[in-house]
C-alpha positions as YAML, in Angstrom:
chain: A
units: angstrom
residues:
- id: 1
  name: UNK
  ca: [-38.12, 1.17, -80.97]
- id: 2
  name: UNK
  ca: [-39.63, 2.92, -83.74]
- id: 3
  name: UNK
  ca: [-42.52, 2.82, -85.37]
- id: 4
  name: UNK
  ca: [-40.94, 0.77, -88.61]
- id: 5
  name: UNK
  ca: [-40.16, -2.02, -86.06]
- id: 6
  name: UNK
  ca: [-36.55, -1.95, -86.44]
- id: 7
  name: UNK
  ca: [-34.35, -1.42, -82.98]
- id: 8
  name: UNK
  ca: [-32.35, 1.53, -83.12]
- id: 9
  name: UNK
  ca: [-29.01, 0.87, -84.25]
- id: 10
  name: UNK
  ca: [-29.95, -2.54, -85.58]
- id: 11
  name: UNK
  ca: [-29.30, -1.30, -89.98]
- id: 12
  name: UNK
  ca: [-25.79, -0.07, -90.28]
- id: 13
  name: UNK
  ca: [-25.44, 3.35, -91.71]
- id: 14
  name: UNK
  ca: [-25.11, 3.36, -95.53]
- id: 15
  name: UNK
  ca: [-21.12, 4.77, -97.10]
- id: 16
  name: UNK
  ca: [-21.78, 7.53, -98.72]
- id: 17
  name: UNK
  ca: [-19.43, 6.31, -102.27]
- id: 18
  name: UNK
  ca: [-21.78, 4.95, -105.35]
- id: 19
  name: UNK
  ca: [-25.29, 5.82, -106.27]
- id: 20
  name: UNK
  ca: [-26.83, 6.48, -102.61]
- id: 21
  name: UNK
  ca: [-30.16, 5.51, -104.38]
- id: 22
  name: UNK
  ca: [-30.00, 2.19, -105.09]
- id: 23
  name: UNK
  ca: [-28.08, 1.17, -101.69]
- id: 24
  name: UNK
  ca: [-30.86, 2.55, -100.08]
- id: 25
  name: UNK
  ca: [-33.02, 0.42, -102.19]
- id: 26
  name: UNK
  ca: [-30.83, -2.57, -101.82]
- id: 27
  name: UNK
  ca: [-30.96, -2.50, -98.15]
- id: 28
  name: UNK
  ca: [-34.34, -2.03, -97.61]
- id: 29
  name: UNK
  ca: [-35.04, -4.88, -99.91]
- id: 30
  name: UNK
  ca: [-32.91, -6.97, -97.58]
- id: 31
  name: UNK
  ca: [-34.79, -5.21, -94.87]
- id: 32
  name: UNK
  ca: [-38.36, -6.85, -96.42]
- id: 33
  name: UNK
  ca: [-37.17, -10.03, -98.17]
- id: 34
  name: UNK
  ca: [-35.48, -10.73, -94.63]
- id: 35
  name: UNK
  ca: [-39.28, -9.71, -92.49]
- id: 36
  name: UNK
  ca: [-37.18, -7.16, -90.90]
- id: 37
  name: UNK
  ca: [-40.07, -5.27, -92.54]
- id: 38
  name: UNK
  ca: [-43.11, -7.48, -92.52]
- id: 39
  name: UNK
  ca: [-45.68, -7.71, -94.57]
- id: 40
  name: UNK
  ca: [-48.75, -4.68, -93.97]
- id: 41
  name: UNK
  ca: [-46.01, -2.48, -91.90]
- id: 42
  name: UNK
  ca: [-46.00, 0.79, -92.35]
- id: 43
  name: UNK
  ca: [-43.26, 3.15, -93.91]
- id: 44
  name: UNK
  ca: [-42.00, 5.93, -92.56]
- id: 45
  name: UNK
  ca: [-39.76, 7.95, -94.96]
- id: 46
  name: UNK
  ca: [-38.03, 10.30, -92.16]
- id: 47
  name: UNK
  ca: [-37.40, 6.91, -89.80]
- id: 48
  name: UNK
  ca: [-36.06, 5.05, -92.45]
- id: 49
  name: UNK
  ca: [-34.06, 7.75, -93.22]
- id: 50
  name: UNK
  ca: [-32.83, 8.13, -89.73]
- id: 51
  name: UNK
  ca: [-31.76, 4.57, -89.38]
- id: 52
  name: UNK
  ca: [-29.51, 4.50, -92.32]
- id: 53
  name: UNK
  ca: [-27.82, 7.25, -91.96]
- id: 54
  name: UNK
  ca: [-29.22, 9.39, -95.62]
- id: 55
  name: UNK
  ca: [-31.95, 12.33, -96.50]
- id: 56
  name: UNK
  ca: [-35.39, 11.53, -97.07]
- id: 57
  name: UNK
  ca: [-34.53, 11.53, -101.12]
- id: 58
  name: UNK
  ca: [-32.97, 8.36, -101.73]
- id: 59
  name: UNK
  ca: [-35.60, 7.06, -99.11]
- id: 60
  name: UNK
  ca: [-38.11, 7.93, -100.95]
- id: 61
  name: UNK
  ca: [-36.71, 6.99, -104.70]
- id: 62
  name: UNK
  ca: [-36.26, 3.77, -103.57]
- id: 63
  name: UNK
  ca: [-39.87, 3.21, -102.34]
- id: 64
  name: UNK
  ca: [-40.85, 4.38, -105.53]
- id: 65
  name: UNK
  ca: [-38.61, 1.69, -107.26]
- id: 66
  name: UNK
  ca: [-39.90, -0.59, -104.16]
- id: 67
  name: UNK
  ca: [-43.32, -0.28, -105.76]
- id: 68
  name: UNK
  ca: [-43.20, -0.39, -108.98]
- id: 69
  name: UNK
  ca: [-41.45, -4.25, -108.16]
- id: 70
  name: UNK
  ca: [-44.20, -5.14, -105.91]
- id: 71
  name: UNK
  ca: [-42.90, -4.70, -102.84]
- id: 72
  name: UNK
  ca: [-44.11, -1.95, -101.67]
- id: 73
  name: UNK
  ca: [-47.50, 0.28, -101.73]
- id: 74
  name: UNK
  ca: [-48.05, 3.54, -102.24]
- id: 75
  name: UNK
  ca: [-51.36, 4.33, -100.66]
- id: 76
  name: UNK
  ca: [-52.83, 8.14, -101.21]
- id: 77
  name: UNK
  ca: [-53.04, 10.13, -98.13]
- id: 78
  name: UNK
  ca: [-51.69, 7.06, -96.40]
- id: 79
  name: UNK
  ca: [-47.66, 6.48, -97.35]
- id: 80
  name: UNK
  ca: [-46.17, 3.51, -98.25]
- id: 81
  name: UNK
  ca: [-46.49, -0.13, -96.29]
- id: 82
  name: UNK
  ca: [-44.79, -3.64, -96.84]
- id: 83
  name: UNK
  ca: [-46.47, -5.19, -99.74]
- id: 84
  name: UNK
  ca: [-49.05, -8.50, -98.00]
- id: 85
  name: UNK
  ca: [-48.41, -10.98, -100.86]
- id: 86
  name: UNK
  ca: [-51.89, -12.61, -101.30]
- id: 87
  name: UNK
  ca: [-52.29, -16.88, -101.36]
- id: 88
  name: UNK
  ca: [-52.80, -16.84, -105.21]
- id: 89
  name: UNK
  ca: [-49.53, -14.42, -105.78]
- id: 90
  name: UNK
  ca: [-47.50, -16.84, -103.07]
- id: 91
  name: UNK
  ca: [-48.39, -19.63, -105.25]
- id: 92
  name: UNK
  ca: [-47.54, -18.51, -108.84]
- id: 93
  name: UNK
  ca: [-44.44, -17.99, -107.63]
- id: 94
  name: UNK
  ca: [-43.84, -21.21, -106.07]
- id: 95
  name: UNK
  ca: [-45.00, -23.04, -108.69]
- id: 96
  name: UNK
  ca: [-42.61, -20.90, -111.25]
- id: 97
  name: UNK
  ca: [-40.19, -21.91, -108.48]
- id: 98
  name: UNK
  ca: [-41.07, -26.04, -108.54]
- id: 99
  name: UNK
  ca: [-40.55, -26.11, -111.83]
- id: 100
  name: UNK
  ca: [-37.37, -24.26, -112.54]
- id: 101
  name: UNK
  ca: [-35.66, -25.74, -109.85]
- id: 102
  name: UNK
  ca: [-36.82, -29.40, -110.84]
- id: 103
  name: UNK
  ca: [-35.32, -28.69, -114.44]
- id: 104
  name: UNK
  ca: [-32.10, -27.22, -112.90]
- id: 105
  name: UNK
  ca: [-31.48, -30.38, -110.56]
- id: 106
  name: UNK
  ca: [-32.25, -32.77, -113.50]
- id: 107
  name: UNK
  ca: [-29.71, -30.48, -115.60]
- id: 108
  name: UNK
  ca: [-26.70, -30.44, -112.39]
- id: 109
  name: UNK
  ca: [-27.06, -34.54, -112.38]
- id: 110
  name: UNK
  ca: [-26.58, -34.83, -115.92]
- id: 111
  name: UNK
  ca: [-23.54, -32.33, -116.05]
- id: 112
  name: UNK
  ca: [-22.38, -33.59, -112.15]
- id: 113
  name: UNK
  ca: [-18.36, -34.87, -112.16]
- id: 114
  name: UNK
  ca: [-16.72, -36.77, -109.21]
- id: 115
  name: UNK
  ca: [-16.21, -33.98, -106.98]
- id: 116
  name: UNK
  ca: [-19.79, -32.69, -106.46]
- id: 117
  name: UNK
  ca: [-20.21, -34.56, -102.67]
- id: 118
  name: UNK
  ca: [-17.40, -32.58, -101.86]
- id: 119
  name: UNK
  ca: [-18.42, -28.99, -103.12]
- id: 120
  name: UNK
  ca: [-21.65, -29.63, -100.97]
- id: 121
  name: UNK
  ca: [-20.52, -31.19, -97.97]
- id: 122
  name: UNK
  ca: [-19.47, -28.02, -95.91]
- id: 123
  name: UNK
  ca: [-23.13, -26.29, -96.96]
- id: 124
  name: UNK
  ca: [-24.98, -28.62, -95.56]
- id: 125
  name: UNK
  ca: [-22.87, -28.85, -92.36]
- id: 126
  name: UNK
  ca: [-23.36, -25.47, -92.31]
- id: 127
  name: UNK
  ca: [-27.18, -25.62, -92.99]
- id: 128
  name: UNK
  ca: [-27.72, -28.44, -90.44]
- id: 129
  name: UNK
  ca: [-25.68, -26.35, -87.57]
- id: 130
  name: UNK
  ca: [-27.81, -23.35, -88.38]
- id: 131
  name: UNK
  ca: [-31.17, -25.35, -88.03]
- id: 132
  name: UNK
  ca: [-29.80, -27.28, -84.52]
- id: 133
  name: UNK
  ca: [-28.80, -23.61, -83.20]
- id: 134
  name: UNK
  ca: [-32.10, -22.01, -84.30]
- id: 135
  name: UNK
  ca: [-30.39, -19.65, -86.15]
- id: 136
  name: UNK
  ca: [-33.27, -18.83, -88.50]
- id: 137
  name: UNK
  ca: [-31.70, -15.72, -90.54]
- id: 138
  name: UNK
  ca: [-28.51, -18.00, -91.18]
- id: 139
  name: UNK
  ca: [-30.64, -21.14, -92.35]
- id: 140
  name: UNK
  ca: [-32.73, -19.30, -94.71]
- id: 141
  name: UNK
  ca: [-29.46, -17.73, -95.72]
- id: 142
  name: UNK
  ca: [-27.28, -21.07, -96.23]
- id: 143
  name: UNK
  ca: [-30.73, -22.35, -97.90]
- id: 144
  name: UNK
  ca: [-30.63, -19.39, -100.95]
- id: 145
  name: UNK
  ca: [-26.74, -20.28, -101.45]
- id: 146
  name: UNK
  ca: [-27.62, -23.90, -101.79]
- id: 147
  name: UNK
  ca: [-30.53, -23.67, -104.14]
- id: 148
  name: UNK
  ca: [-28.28, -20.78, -105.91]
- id: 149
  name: UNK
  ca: [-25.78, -23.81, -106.27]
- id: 150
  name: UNK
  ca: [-28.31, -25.80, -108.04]
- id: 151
  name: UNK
  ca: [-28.68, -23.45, -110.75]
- id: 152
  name: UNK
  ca: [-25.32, -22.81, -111.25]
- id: 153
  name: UNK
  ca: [-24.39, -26.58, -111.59]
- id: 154
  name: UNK
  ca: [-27.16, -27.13, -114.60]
- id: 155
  name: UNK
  ca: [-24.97, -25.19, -117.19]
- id: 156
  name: UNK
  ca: [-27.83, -23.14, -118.38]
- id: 157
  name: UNK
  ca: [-26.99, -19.60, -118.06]
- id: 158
  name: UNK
  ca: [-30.58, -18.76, -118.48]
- id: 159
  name: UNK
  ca: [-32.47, -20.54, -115.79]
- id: 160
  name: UNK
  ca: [-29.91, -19.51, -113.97]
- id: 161
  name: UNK
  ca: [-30.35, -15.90, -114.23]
- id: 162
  name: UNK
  ca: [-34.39, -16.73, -114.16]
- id: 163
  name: UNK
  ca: [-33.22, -18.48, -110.94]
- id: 164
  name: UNK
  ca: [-31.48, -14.78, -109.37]
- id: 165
  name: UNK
  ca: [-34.80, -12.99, -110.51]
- id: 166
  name: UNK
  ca: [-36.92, -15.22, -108.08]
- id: 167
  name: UNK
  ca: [-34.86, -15.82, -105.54]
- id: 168
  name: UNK
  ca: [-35.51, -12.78, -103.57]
- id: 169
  name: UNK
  ca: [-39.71, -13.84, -103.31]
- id: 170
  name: UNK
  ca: [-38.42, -16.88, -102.68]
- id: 171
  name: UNK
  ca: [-36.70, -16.02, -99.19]
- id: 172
  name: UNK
  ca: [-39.55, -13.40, -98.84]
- id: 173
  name: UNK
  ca: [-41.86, -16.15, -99.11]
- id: 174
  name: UNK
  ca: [-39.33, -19.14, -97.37]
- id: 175
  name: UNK
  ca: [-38.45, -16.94, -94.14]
- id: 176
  name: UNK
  ca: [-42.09, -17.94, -91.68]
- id: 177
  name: UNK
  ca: [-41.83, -21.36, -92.71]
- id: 178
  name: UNK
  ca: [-38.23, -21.78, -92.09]
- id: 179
  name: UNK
  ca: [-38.89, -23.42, -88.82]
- id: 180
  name: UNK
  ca: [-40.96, -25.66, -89.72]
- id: 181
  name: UNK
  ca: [-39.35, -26.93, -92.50]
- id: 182
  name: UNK
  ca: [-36.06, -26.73, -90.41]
- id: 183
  name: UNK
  ca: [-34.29, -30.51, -90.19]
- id: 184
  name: UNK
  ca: [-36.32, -31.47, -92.83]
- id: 185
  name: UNK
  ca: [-35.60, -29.34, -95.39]
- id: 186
  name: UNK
  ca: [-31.59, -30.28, -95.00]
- id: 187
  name: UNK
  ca: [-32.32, -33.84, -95.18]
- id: 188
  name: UNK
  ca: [-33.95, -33.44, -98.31]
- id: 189
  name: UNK
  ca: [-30.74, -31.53, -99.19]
- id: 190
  name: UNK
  ca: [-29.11, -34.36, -98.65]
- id: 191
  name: UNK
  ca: [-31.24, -36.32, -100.55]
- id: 192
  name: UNK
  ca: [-31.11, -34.07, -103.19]
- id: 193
  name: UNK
  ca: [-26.96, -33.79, -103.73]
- id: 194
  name: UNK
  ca: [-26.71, -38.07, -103.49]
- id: 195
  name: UNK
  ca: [-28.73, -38.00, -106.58]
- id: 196
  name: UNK
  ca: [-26.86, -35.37, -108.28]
- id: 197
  name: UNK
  ca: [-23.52, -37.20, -107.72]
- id: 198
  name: UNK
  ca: [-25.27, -40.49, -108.77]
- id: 199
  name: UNK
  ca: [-25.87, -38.70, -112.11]
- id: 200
  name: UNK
  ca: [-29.91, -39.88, -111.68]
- id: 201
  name: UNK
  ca: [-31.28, -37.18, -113.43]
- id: 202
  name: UNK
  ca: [-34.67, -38.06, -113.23]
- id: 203
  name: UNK
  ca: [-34.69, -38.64, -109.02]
- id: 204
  name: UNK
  ca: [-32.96, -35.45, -108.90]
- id: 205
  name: UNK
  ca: [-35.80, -33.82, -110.59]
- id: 206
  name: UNK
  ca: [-38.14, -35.47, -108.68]
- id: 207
  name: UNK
  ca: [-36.79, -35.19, -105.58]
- id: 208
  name: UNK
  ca: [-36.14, -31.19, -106.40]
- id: 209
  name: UNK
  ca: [-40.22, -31.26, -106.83]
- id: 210
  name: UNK
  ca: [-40.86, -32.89, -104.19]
- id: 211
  name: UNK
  ca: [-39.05, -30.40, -101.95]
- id: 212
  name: UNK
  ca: [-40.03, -27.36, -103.25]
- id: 213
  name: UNK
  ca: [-43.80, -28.39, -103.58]
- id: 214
  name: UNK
  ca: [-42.97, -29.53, -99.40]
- id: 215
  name: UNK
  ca: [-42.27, -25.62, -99.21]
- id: 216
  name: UNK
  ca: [-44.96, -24.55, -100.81]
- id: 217
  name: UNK
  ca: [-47.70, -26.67, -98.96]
- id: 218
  name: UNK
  ca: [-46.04, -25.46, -95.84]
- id: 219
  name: UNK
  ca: [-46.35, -21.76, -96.40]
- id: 220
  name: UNK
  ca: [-50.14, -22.27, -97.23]
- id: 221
  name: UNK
  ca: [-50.60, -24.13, -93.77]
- id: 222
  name: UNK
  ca: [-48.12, -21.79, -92.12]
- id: 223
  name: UNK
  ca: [-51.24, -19.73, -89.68]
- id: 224
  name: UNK
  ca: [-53.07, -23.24, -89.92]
- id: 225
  name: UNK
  ca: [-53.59, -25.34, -86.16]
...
């Protein structure tokens, strides 16, 4: 084990074709938005390096990038360390996320044909499996595709693409209360497709609110007894 707290051999090594920068920072995004990395740890250029396979360069570019995004700090004399997203930042961002996502499901019920049941039926199979197996990584996973779904469904190219630029946080900030909100959270999947196909727009948006303001209550209370 080293001291980034990833097991040795666990991050493939990178192919070398394409600018070796920006996989480096692409997989040490997934590395953080995933708690591979958590929150406070400490980065070690030369480990990180090791474990995927590149020179310290690219390593270091891409915490450079990392930071200037927020997701990584750059501490004088100290190196860089996992960005600890405070309460206030968790819950800008959730609340950005309540209300997109409320506006997209209203949009997807409006523009929803005869078929939509169908498009969603082996996600949430899929979700639900993932949740009875405790397969975490693969629930939080199945959980980004079907909120990525959403967006795409409401027609509106641009809260879509506002959509892609949270959805990273989103899983950063999803992934320790994935358990709790486990069953739960599918149900209200559920929930949430039956009033897309009923074309109800304004249960769908309600029902989207309701579930993402269930997320964001439940990351606040997430270290709470």
């Amino acid at each position: 084990m080293l001291s980034t707290g990833l097991p040795q051999g666990a991050v493939p090594k990178l192919e070398r074709p394409g600018p070796l920068r920006d996989r480096v920072y692409e997989a040490l995004l997934e590395l953080i938005t995933t708690r591979a990395l958590q929150p406070g740890q400490h980065l070690v250029e030369s480990e990180l390096a090791g474990h995927l396979g590149v020179s310290r360069q690219p390593v270091r570019e891409a915490l450079q990038r990392l930071n200037t995004e927020g997701w990584v700090d750059l501490r004088p004399a100290q190196g860089a360390f996992v960005h600890e997203p405070t309460e206030a930042e968790a819950d800008q961002l959730l609340t950005v996320r309540t209300l997109l996502e409320a506006e997209a499901a209203r949009l997807a019920a409006a523009n929803a044909d005869d078929g939509i049941l169908e498009a969603f039926e082996e996600l949430l199979l899929r979700g639900r499996s993932a949740v009875a197996n405790q397969d975490i990584a693969g629930a939080v996973a199945l959980n980004s595709v079907f909120h990525a779904k959403i967006m795409e469904l409401s027609g509106n190219a641009v809260l879509a693409e506002l959509g892609r630029q949270v959805e990273s946080r989103v899983r950063w900030l999803y992934t320790p209360v994935a358990r709790t909100r486990g069953e739960l959270s599918w149900k209200e999947h559920e929930q949430l497709v039956e009033a897309i196909a009923d074309r109800d727009e304004e249960r769908a948006a309600w029902l989207m609110r309701m579930h993402t303001e269930h997320t964001r209550h439940s990351y606040h209370e997430r270290d709470r007894s």
